[in-house]
N, CA, C and O atoms as CSV, one atom per row, in Angstrom:
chain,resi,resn,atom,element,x,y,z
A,1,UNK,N,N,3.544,8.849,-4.581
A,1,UNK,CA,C,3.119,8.915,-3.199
A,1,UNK,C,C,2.167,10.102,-3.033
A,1,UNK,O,O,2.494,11.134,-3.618
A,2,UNK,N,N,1.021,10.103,-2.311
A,2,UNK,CA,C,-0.124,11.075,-2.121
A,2,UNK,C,C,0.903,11.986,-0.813
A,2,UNK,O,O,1.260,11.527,0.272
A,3,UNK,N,N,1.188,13.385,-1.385
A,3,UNK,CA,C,1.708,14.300,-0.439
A,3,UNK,C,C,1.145,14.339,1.025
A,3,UNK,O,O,-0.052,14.591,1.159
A,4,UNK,N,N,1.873,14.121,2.068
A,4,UNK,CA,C,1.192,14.003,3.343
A,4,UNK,C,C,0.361,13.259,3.980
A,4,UNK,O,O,0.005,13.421,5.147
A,5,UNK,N,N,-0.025,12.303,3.141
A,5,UNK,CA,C,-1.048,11.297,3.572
A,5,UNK,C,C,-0.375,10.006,4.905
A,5,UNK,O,O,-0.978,9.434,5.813
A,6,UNK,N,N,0.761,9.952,4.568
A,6,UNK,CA,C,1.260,8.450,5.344
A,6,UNK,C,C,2.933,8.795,4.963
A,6,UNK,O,O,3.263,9.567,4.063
A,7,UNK,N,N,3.963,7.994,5.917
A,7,UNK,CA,C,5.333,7.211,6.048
A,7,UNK,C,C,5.435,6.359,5.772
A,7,UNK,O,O,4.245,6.083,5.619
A,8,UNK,N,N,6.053,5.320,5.462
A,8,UNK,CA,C,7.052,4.242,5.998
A,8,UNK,C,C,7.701,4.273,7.330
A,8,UNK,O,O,8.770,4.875,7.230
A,9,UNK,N,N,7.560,4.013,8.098
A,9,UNK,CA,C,8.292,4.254,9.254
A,9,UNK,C,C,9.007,2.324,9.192
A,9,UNK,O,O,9.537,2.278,10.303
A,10,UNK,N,N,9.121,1.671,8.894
A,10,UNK,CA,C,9.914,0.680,9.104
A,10,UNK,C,C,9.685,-0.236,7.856
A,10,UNK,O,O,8.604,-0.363,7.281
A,11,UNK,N,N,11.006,-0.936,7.476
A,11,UNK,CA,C,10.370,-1.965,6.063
A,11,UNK,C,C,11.867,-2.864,6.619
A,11,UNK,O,O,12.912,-2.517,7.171
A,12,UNK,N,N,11.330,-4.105,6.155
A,12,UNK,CA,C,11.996,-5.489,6.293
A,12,UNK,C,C,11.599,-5.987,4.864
A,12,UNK,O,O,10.582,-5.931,4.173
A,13,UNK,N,N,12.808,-6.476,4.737
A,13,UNK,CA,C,13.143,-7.041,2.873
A,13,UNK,C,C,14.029,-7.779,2.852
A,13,UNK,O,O,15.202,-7.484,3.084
A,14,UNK,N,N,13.430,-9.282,2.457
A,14,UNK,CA,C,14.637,-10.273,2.544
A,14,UNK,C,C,15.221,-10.644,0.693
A,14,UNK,O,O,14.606,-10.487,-0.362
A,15,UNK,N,N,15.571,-10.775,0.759
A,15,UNK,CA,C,16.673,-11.466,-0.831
A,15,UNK,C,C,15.558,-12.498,-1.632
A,15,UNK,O,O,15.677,-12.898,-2.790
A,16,UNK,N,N,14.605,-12.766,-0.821
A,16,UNK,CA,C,13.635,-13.913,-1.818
A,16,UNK,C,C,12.777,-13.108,-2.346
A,16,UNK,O,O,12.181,-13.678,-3.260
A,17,UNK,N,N,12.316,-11.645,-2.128
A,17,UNK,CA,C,11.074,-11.278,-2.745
A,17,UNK,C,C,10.006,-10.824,-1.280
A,17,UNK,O,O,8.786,-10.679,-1.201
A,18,UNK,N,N,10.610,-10.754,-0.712
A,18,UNK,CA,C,9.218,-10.812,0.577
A,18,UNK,C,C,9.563,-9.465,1.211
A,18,UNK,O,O,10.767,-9.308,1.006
A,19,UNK,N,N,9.070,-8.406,1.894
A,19,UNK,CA,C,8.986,-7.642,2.310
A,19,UNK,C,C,7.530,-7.334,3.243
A,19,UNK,O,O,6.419,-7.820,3.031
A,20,UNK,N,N,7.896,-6.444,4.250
A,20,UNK,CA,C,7.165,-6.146,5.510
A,20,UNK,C,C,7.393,-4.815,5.656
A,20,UNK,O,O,8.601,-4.655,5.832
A,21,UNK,N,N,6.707,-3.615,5.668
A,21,UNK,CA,C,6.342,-2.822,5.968
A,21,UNK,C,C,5.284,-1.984,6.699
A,21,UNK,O,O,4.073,-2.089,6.505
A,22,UNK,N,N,5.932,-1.054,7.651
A,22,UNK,CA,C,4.964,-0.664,8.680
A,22,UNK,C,C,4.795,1.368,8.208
A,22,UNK,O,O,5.550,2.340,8.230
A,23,UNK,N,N,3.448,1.115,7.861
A,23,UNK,CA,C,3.171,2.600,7.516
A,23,UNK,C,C,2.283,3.919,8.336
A,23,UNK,O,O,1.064,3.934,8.505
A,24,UNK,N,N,2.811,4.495,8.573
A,24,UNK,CA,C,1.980,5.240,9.863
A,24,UNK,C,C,0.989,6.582,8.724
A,24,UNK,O,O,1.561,7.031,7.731
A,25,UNK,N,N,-0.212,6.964,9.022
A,25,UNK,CA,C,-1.604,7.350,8.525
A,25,UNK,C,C,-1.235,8.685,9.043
A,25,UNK,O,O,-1.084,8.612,10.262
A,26,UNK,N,N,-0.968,10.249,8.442
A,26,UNK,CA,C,-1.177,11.351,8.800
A,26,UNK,C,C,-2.669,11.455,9.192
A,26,UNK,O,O,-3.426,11.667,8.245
A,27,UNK,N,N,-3.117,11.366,10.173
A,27,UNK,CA,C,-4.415,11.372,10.340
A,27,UNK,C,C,-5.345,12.795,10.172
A,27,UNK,O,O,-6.548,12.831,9.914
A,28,UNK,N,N,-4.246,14.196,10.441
A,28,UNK,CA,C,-4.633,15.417,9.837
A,28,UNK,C,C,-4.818,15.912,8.442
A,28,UNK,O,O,-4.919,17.014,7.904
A,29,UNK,N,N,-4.822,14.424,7.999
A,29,UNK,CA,C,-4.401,14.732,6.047
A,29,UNK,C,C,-5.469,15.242,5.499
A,29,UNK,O,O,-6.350,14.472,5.881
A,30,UNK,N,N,-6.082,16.229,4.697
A,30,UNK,CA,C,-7.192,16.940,4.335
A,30,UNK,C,C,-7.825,15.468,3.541
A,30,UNK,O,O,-9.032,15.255,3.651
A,31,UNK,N,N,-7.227,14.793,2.998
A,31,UNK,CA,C,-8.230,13.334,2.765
A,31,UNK,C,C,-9.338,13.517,3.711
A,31,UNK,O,O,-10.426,14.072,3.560
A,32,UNK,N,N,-8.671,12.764,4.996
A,32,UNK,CA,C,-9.765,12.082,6.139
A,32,UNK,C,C,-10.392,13.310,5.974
A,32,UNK,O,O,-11.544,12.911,5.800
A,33,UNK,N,N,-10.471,14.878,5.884
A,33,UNK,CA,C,-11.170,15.826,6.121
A,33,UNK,C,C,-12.234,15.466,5.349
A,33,UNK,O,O,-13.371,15.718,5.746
A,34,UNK,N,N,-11.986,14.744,3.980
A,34,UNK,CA,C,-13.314,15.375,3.045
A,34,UNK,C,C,-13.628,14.184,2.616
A,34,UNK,O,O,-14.069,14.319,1.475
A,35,UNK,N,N,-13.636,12.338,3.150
A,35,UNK,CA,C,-13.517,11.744,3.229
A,35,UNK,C,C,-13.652,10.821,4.043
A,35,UNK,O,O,-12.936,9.875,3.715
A,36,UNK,N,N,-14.421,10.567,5.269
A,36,UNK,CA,C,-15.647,11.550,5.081
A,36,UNK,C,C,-15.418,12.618,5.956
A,36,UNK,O,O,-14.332,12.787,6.512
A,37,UNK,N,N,-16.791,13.650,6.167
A,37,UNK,CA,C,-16.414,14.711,7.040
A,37,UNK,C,C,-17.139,14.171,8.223
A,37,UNK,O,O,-18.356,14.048,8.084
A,38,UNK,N,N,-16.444,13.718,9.723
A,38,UNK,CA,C,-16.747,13.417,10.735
A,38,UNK,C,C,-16.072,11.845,10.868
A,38,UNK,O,O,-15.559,11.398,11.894
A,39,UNK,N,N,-16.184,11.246,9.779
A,39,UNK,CA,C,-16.168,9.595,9.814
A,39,UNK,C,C,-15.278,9.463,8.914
A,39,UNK,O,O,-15.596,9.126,7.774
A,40,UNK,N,N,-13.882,9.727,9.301
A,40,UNK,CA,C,-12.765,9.307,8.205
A,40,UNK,C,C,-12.496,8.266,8.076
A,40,UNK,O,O,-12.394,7.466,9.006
A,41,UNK,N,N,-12.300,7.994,6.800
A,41,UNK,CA,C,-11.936,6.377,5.842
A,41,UNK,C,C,-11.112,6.412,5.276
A,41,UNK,O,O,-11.260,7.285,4.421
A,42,UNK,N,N,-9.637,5.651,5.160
A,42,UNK,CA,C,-8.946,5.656,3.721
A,42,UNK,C,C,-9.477,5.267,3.004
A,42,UNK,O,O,-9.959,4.150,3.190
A,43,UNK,N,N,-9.701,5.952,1.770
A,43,UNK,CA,C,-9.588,5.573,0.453
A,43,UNK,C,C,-8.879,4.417,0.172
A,43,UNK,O,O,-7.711,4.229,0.513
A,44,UNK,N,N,-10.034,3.124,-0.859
A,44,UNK,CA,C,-8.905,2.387,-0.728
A,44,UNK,C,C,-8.405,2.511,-2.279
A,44,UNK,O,O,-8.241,1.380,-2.736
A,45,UNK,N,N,-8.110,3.546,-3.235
A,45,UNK,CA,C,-7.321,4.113,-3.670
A,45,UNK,C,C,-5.987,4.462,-3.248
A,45,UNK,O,O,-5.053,4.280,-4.029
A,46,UNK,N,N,-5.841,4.826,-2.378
A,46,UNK,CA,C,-4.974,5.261,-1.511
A,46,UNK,C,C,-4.348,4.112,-0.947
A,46,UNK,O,O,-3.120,4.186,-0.989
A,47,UNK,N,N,-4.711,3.282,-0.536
A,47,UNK,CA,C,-4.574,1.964,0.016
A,47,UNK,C,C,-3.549,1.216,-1.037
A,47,UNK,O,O,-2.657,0.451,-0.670
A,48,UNK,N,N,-3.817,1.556,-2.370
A,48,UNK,CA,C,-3.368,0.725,-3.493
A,48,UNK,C,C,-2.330,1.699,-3.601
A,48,UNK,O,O,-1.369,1.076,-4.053
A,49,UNK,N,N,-2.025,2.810,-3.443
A,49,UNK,CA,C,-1.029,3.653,-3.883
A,49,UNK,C,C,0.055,3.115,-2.666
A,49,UNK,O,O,1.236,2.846,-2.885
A,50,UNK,N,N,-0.595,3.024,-1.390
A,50,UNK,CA,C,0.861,2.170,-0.440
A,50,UNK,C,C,1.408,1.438,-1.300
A,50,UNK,O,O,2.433,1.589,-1.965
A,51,UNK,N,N,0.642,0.614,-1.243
A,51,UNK,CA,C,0.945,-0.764,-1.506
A,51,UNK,C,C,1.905,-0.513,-3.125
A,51,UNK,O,O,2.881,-1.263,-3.152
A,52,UNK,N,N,1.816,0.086,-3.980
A,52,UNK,CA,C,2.918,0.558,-5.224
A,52,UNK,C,C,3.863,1.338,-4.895
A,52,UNK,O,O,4.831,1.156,-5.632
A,53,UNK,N,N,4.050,2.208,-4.045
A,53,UNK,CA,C,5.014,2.779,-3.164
A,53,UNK,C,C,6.088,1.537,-1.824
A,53,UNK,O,O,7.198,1.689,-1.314
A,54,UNK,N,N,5.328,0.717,-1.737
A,54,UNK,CA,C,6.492,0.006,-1.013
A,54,UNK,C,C,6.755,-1.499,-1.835
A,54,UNK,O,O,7.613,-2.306,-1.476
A,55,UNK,N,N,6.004,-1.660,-2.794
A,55,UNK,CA,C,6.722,-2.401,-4.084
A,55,UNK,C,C,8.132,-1.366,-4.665
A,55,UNK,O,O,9.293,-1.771,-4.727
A,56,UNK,N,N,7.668,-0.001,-5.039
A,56,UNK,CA,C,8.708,0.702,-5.626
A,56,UNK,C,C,10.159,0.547,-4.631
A,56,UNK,O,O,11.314,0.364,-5.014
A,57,UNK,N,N,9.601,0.702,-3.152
A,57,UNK,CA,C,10.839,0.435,-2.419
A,57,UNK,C,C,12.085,-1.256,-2.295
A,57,UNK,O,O,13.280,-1.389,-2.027
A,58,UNK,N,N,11.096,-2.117,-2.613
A,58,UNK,CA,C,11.421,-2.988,-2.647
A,58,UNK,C,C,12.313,-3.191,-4.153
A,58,UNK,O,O,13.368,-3.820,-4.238
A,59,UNK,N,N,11.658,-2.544,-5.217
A,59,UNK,CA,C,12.537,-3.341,-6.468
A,59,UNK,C,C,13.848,-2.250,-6.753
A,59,UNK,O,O,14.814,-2.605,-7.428
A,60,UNK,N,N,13.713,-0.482,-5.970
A,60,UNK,CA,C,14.561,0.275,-5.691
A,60,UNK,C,C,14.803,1.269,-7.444
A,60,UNK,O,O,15.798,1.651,-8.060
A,61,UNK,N,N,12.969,1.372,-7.740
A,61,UNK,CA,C,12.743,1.875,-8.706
A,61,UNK,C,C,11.279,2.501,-8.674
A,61,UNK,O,O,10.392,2.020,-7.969
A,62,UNK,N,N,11.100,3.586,-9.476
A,62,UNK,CA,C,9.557,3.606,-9.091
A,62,UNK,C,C,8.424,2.590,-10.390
A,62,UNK,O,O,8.666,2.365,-11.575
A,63,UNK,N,N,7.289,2.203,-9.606
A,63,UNK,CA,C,6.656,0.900,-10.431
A,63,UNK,C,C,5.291,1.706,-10.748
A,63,UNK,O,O,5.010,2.755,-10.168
A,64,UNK,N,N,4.471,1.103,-11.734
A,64,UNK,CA,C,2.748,1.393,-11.866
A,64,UNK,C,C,2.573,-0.173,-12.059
A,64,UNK,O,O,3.207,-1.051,-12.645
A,65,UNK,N,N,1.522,-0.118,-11.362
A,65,UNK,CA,C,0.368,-1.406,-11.775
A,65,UNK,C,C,-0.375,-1.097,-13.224
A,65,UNK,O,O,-0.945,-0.107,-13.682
A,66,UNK,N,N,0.009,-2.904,-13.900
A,66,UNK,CA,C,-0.589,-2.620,-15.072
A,66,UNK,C,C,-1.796,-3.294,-15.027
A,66,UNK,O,O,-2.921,-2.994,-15.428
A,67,UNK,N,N,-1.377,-4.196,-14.501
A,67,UNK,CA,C,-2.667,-5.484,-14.142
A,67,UNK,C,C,-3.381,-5.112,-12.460
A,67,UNK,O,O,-2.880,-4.239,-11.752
A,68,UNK,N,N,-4.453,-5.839,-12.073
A,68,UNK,CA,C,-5.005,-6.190,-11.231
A,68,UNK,C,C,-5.865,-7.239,-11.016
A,68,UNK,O,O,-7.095,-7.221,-10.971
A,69,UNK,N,N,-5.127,-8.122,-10.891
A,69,UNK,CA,C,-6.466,-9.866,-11.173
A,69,UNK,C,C,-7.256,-9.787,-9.644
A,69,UNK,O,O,-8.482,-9.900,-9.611
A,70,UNK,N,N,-6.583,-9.616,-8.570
A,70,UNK,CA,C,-7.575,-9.467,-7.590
A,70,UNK,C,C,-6.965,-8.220,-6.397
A,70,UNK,O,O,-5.828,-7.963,-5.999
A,71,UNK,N,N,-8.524,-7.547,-6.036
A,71,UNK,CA,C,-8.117,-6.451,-5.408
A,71,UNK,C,C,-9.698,-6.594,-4.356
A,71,UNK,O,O,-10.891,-6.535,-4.656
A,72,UNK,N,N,-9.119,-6.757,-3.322
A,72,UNK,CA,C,-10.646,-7.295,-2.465
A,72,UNK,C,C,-10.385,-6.327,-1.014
A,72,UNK,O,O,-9.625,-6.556,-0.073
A,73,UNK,N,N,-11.224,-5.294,-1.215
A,73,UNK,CA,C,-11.110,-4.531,0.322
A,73,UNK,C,C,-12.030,-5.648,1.514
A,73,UNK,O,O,-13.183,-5.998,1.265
A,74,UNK,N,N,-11.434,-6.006,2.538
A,74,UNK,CA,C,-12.363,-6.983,3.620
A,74,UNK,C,C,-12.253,-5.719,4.754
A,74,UNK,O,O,-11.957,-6.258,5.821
A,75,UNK,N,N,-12.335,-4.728,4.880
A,75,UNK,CA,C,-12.927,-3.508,5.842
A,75,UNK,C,C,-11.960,-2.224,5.715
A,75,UNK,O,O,-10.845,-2.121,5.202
A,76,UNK,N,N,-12.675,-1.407,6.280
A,76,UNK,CA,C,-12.317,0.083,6.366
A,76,UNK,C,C,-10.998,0.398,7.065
A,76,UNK,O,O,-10.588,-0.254,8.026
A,77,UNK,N,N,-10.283,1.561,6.462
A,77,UNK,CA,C,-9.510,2.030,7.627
A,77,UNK,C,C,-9.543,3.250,8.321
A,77,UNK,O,O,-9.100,4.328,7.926
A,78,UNK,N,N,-10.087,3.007,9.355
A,78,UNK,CA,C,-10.011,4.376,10.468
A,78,UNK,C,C,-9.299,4.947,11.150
A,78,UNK,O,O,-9.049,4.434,12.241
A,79,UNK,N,N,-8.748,6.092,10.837
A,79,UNK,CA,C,-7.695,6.281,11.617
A,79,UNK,C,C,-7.478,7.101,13.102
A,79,UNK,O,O,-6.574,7.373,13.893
A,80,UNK,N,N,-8.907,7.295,12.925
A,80,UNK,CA,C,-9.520,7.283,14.907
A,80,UNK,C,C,-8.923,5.808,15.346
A,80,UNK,O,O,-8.007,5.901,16.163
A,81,UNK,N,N,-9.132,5.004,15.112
A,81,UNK,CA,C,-9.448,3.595,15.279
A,81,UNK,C,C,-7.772,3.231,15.641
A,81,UNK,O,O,-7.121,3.237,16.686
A,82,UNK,N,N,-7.479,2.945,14.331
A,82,UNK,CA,C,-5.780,2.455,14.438
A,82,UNK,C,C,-5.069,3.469,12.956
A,82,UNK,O,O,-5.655,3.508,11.874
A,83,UNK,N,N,-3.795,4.178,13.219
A,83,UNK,CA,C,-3.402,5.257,12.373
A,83,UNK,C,C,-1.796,4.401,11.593
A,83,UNK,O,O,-1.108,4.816,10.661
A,84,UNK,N,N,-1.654,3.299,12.308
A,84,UNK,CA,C,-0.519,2.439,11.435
A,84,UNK,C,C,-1.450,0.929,10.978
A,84,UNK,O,O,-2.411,0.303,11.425
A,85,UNK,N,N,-0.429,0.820,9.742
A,85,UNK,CA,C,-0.874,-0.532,8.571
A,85,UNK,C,C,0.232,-0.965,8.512
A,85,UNK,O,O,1.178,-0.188,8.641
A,86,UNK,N,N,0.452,-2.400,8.290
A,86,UNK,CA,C,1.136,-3.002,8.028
A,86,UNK,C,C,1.032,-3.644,6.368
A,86,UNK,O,O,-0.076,-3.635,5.831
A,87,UNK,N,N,1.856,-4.016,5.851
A,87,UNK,CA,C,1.709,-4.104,4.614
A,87,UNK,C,C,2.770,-5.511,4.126
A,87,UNK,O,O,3.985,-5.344,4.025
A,88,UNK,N,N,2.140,-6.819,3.866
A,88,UNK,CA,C,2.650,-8.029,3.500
A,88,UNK,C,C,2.999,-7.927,2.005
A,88,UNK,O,O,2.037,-7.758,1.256
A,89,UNK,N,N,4.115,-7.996,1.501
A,89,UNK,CA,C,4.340,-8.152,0.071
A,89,UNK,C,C,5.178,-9.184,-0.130
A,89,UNK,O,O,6.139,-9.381,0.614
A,90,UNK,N,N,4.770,-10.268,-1.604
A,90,UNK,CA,C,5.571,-10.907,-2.070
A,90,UNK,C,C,5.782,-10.421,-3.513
A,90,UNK,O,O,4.842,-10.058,-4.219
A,91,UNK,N,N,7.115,-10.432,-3.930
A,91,UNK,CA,C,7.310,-10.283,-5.352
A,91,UNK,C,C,7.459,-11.103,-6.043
A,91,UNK,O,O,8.019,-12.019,-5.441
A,92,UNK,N,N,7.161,-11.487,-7.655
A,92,UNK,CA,C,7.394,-12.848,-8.471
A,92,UNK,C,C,8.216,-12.075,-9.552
A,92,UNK,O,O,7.603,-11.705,-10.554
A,93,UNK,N,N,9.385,-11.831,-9.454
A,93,UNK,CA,C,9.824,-11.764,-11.170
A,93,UNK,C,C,9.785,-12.533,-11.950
A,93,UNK,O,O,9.412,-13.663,-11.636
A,94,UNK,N,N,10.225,-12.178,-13.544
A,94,UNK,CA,C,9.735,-13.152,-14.172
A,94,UNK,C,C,9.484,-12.206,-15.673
A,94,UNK,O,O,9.980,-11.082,-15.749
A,95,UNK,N,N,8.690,-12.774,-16.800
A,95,UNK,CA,C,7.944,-12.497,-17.887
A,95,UNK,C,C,7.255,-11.491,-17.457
A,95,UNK,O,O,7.526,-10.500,-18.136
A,96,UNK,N,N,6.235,-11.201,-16.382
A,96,UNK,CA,C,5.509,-10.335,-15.905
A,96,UNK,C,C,5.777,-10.430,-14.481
A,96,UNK,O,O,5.234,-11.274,-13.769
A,97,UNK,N,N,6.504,-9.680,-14.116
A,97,UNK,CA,C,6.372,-9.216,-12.826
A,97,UNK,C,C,5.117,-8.720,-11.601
A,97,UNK,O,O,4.427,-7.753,-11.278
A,98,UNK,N,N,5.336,-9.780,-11.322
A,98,UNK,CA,C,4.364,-10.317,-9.896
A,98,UNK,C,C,4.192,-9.534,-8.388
A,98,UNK,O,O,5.093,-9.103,-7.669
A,99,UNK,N,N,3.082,-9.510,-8.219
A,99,UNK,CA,C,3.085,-8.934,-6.834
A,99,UNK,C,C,1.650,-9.336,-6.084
A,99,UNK,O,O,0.576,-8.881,-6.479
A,100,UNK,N,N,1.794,-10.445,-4.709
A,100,UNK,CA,C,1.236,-10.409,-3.357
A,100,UNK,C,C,0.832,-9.600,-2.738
A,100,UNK,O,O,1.765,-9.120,-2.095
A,101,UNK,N,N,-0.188,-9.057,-2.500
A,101,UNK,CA,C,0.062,-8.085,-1.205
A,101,UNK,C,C,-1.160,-8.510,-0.046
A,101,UNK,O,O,-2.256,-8.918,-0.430
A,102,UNK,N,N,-0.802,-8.348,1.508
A,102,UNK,CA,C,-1.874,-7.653,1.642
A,102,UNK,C,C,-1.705,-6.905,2.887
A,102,UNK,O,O,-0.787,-7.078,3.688
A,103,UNK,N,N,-2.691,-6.031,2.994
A,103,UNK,CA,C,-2.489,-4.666,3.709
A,103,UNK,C,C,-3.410,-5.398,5.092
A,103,UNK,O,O,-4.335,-6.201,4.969
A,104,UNK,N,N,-2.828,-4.833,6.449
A,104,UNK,CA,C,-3.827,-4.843,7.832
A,104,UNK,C,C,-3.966,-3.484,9.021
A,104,UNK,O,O,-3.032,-2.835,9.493
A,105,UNK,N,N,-4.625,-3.414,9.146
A,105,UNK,CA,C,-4.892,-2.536,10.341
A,105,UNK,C,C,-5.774,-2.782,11.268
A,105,UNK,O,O,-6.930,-3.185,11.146
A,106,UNK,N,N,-4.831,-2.372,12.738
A,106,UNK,CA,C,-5.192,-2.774,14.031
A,106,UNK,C,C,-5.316,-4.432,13.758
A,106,UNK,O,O,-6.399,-4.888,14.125
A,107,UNK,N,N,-4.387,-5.399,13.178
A,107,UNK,CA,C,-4.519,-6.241,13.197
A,107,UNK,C,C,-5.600,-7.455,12.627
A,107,UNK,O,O,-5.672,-8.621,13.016
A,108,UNK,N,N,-6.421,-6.759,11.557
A,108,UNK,CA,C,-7.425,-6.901,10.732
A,108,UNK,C,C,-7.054,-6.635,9.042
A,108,UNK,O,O,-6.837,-5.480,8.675
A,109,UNK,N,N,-6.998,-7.784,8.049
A,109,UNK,CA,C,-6.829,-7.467,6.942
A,109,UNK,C,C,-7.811,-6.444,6.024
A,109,UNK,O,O,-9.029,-6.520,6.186
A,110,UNK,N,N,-7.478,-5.879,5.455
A,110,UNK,CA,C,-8.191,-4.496,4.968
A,110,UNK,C,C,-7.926,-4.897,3.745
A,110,UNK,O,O,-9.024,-4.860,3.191
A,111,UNK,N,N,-6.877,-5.383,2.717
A,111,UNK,CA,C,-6.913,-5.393,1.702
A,111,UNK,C,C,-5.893,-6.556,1.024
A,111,UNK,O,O,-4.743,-6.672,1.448
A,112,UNK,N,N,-6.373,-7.349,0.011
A,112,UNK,CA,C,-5.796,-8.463,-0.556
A,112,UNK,C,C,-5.359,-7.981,-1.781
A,112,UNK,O,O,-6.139,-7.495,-2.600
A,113,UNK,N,N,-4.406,-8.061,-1.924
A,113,UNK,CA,C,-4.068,-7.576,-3.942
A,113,UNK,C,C,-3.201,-8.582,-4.362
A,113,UNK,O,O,-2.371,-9.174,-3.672
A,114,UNK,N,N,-3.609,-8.825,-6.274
A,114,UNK,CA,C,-2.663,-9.714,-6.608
A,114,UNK,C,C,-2.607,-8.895,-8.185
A,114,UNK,O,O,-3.357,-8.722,-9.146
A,115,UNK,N,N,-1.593,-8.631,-7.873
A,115,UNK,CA,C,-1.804,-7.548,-9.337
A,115,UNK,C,C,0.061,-8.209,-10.401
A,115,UNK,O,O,0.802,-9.143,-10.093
A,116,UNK,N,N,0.173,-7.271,-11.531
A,116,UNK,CA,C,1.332,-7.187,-12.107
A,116,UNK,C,C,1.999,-5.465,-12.736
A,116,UNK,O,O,1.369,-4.574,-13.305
A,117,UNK,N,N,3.129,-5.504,-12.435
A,117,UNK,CA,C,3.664,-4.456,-12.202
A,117,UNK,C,C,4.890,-3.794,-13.588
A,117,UNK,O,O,5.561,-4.618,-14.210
A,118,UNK,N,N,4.978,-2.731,-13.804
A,118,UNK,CA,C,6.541,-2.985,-14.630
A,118,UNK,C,C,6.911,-1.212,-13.836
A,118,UNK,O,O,6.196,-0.463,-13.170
A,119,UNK,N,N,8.557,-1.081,-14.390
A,119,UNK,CA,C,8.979,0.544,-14.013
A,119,UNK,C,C,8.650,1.020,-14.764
A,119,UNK,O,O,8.656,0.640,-15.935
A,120,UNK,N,N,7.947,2.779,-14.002
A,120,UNK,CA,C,7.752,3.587,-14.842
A,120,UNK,C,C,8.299,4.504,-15.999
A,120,UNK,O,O,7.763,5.241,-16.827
A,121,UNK,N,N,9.745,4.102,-15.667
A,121,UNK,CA,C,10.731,4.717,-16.755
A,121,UNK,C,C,10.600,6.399,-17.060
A,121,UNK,O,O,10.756,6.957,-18.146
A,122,UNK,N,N,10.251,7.038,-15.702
A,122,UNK,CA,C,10.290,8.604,-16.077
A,122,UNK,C,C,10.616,8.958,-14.660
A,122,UNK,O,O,10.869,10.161,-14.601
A,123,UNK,N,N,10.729,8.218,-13.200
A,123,UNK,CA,C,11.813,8.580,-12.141
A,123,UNK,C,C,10.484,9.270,-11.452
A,123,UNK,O,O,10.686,10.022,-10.499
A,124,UNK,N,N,9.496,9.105,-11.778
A,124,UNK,CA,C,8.341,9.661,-11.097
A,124,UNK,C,C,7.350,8.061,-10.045
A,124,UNK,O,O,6.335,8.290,-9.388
């Protein structure tokens, strides 16, 4: 997790793999400072680090992405604008462990991911 950047402030997780999470944007985070300066943007680096942080919550381990077959930013996030994201995840276990995502703010999708995942096996 990027120190200070964002919460979890709410997550819904049902028994099939599906999870809903609502993440609120420190909007004082020295990111937006330098990132840009005047016109803050998440990183959508950062964007991808949610999104492995509330997979980690969901499998109740911490995860890295090994794969990424698709990772498609469709707009910016401002956090003048709107400072909470919501975050759609499906999980596929399996041979390679699967993961859906996609991220919205202010009600606008920001980011589609379809990546594969395993635990990091060091509690980090």
């Amino acid at each position: 997790m990027i120190r200070n950047l964002y919460r979890i402030t709410k997550q819904s997780v049902s028994d099939i793999g599906t999870g809903t999470f609502e993440v609120k944007l420190n909007t004082g985070s020295d990111i937006f400072r330098g990132h840009f300066p005047g016109h803050p943007v998440l990183p959508g680096v950062c964007t991808i680090d949610i999104v492995k942080e509330c997979v980690s919550r969901m499998c109740g381990y911490n995860v890295i992405f090994y794969g990424i077959s698709l990772c498609k930013f469709t707009g910016m996030v401002d956090p003048q604008i709107g400072d909470v994201l919501k975050v759609d995840i499906e999980i596929n276990k399996g041979e390679n462990d699967g993961v859906n995502a996609i991220v919205s703010a202010s009600q606008r999708i920001v980011l589609k991911l379809k990546g594969e995942f395993k635990e990091t096996g060091n509690g980090k």
